[in-house]
C-alpha positions in Angstrom: 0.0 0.0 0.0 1.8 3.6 -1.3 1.3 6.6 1.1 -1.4 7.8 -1.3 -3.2 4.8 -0.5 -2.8 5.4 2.8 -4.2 9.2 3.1 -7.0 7.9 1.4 -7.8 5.5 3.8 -7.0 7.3 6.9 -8.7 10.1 5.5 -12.1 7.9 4.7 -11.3 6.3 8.9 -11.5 10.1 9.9 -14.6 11.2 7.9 -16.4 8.3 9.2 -15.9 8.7 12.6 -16.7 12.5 12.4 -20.5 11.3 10.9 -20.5 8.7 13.3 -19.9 11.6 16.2 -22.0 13.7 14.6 -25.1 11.4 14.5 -24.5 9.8 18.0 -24.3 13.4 18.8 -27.9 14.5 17.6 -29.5 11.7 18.4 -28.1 11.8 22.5 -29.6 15.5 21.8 -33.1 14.4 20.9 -33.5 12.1 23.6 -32.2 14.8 25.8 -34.8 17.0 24.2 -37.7 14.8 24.9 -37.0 13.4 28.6 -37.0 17.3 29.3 -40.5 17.3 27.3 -41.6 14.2 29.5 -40.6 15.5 33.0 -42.0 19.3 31.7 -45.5 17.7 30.7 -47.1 18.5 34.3 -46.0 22.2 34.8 -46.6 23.6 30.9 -50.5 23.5 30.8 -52.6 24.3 33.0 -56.6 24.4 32.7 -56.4 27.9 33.4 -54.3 29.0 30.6 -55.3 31.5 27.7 -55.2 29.3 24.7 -55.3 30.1 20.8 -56.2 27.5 17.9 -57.5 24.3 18.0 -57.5 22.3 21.2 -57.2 18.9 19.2 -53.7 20.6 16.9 -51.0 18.3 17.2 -48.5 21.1 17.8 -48.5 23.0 20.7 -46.2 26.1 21.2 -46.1 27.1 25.6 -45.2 30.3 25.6 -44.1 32.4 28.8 -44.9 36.3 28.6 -44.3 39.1 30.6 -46.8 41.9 29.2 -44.2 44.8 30.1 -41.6 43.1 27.6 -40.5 44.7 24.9 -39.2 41.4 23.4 -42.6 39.6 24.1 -44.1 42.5 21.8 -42.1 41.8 19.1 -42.7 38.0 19.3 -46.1 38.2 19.4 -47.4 39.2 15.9 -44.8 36.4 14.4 -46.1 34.0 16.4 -49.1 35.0 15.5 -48.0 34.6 12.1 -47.0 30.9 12.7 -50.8 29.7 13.5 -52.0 31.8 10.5 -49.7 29.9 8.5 -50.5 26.6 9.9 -54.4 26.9 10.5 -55.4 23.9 13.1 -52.1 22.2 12.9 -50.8 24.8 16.0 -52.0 25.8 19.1 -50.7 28.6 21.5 -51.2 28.4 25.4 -49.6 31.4 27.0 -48.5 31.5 30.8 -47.6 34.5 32.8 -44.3 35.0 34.1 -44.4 38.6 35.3 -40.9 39.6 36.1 -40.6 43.4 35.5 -41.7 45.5 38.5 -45.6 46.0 38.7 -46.4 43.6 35.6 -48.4 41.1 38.1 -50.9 43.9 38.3 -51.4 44.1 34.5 -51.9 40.3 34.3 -54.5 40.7 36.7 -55.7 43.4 34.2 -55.6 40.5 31.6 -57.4 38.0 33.7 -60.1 40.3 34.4 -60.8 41.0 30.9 -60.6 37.2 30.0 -63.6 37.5 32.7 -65.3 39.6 30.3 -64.0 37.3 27.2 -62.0 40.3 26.1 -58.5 38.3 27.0 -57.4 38.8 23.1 -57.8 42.6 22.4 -57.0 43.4 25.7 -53.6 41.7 25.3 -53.4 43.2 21.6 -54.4 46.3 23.3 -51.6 46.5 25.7 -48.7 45.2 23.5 -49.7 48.0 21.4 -49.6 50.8 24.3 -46.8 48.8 26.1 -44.5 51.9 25.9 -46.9 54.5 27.3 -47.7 52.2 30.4 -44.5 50.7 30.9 -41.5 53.3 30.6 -38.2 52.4 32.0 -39.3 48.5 32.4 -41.4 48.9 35.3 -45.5 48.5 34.2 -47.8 51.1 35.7 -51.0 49.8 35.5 -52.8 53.0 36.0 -51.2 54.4 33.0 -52.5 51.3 31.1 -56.6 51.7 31.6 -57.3 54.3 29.3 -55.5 52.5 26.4 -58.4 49.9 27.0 -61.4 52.4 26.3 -63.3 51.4 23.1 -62.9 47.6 23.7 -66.5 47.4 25.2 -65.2 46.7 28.7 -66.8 46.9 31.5 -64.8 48.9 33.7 -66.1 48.9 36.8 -66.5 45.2 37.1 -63.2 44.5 35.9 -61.6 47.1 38.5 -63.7 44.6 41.0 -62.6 41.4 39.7 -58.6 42.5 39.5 -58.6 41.8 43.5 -60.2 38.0 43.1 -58.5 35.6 45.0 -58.8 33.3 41.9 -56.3 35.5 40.0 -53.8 35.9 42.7 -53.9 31.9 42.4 -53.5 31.9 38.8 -50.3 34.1 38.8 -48.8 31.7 41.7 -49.1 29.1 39.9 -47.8 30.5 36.6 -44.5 31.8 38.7 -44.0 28.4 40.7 -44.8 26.6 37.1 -42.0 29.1 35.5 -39.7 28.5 38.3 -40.1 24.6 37.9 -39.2 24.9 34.3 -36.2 27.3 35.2 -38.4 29.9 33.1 -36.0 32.9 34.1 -36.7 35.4 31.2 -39.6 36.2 28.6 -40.6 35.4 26.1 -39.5 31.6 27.1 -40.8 28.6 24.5 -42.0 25.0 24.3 -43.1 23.5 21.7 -44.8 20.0 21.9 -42.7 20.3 25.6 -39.5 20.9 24.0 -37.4 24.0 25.1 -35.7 26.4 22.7 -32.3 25.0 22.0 -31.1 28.9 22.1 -33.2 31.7 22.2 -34.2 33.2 18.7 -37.5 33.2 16.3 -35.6 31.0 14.3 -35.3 28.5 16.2 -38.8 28.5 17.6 -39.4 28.2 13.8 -36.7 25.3 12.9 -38.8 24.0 16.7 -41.8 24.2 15.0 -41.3 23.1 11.8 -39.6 19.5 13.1 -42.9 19.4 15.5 -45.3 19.8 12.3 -42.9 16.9 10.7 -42.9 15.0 13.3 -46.6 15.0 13.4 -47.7 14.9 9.8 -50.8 12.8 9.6 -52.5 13.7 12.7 
């Protein structure tokens, strides 16, 4: 054997072994990937959630959201965008985790107006305004009631219902839920259990793309 011969070979050793790593590799990853989505099933959902598409859609994307996030506004419409694309194939459940100062006060808003079935435009509402009622990262929830007028609220039941006991409960559990899931900034994804590899709309896309793959035919 010449030392051509050789190369070629030792060269063909190497290039297998690199595929070989590189499939052992992604597959240890997947499995990774769904014990996490196994031990997570129990703390994404919860009955109480706000939900969006189909409640039988194979693919569902958890998503964690602090209303007084400037990042969670910017999500929002292209996740929006993802269940337009894929109408009935994707549902969104969103859960609270209010970290900014004074934002557990305007998901009490948000549960009040679910209250009134207004949950939607009233979340729409405040995205919108989020500047004008949240400067310098801390929410003011005064500042965010009149950017609710014209929604066909009403007011004076919903300034009632922000003090229910039932919503305190709901924003417990969403915190202890975030903090079991070592949910520590917003806007924080699942999809079909699954975390984010790393933080980015592209990857919540590449997420949910191998999701709707993955569940083709269902």
């Amino acid at each position: 054997m010449n030392q051509k011969t050789l190369f070629v070979v030792a060269l063909t050793i190497l290039l297998l072994a690199f595929t070989g790593g590189a499939f052992y590799y992604s597959a240890q990853q997947e499995k990774q990937a769904n014990q996490v989505a196994e031990a997570n099933r129990a703390a994404l959902i919860r009955m109480h959630s706000p939900t969006l598409g189909k409640a039988e859609a194979p693919v569902v994307i958890v998503e964690f959201l602090d209303p007084a996030c400037e990042t969670c506004r910017a999500f929002y419409p292209r996740v929006k965008q993802l269940l337009a694309a894929n109408p009935d194939k994707i549902r969104l459940v969103l859960r609270y985790a209010p970290f900014h100062n004074g934002s557990d006060k305007v998901v009490a808003l948000l549960e009040a107006a679910r209250m009134q079935g207004k949950f939607w435009p009233v979340l729409e509402a405040l995205l919108a305004s989020q500047a004008q009622w949240a400067p310098h990262h801390t929410a003011q929830v005064a500042l965010a009631w009149p950017h609710l007028e014209g929604l066909g609220l009403n007011m004076e039941q919903m300034a009632f219902d922000l003090t229910s006991p039932d919503i305190a409960k709901v924003i417990e559990q969403d915190l202890a839920d975030a903090k079991t899931l070592n949910v520590t900034m917003t806007p924080e994804f699942f999809v079909n259990g699954k975390p984010l590899p790393s933080f980015g709309f592209e990857q919540l896309q590449q997420l949910v793309d191998d999701a709707l793959v993955a569940t083709r035919g269902k």
